[in-house]
N, C-alpha and C positions, 0 to 999 in steps of 0.2 A: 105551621107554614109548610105550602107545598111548593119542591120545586121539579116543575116539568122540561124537559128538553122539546121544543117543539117546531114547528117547518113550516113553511108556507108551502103556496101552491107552486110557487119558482126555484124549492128546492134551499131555501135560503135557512139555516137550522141558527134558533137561540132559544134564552133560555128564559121561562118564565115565572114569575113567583106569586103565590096567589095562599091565600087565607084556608082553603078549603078547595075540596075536590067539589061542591056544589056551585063555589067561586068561578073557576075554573069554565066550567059546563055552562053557565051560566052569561059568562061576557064571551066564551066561544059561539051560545047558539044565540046570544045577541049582537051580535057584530061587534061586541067591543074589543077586542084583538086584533092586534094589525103586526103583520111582519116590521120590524126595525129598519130593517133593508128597502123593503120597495113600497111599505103600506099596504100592500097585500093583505085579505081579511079572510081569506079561506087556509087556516089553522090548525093543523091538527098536532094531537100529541104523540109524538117518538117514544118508541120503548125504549126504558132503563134501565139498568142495573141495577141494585142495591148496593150500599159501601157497606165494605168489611173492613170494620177500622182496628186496630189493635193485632196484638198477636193474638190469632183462631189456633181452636185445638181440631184437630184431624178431624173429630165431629162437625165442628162448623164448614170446614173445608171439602166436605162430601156436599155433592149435586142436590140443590134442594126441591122438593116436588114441584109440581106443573099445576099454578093457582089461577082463578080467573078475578084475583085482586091484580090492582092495578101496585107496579112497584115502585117503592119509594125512595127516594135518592137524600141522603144524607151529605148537605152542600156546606161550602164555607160560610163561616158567619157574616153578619150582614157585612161588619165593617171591612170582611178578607175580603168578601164578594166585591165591593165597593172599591177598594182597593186594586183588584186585579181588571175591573172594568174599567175602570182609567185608566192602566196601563194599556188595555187591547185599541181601548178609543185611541191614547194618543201613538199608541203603534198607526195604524191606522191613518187614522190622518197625517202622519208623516208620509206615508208609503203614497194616499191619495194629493198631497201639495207637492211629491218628488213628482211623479206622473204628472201633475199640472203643469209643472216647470220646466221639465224635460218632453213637452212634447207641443207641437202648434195647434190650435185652434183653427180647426178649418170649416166648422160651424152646420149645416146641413149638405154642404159640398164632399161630406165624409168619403161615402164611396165614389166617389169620383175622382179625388184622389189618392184613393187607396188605389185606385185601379189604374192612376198614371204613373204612381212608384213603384208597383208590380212591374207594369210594362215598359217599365225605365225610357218615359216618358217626360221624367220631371228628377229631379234626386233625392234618394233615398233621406226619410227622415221621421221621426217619431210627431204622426198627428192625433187626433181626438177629436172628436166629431158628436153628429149626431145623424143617425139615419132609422130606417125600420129594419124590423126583424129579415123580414122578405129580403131586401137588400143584404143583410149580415149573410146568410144562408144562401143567396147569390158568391156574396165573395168567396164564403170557403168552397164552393164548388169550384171556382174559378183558382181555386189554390193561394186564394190570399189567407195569410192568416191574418185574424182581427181577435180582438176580445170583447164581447159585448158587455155589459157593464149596465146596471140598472141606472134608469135615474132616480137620483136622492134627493128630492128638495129642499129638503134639511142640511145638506151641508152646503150647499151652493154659495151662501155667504159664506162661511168659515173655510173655505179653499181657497179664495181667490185673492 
């Protein structure tokens, strides 16, 4: 089993597990990988570290040469990995149903009114919208701060 730490093109990092480094090479240069985050398919693999598990003797603990193998990460077992991925999921979607909860719906009107509780226009209060980048990159200019946020089509039932 290999396990890759890997990125999309949005900068978005998880972690992927694949049979084999031909595995791997293989659903990347076939489009079968997609980011988690936004289904993004342009993938690449992030460099790793190697685990040093146990107590190392000084020997192990010296600088090790400069290979052009790729390195290999020694991960939790399926069931730990399994385990702590639930946990991050339902971190997660707590933090994404408080956000939903705590803030209004103002639908593709986003910067519009972002831009009437900046200029205290309207009163201040936590919205959620939808608008383009172009727009998002307006606002910070304009000294609103926002946060843009990918959309997820996959969770859009399970938040609401």
């Amino acid at each position: 089993m290999k396990v890759y730490n890997l990125a999309c093109a949005h900068e978005h990092h998880f972690e992927g597990w694949f049979v084999s480094e031909d595995d791997f090479l293989s659903q990347q240069s076939g489009g079968g990988l997609g980011c988690p985050i936004c289904d993004n398919a342009e993938v690449r693999r992030l460099p790793s570290a190697p685990h040093i598990g146990g107590r190392a003797s000084q020997e192990q603990l010296q600088p090790a040469s400069v290979t052009t193998e790729p390195a290999q990460t020694i991960a939790l077992s399926n069931a730990d990995h399994g385990q702590l991925e639930k946990q991050i999921q339902a971190t997660f979607m707590k933090a994404m149903r408080d956000l939903v909860n705590k803030s209004e719906d103002v639908g593709s009107s986003f910067a519009e009114e972002a831009r009437k509780i900046h200029y205290k226009e309207t009163p201040e209060r936590s919205i959620r919208g939808q608008t383009c980048a172009d727009e998002v990159s307006a606002l910070r200019e304009e000294g609103i701060d926002v946060l843009a946020l990918p959309e997820m089509p996959l969770l859009k039932n399970t938040l609401q």
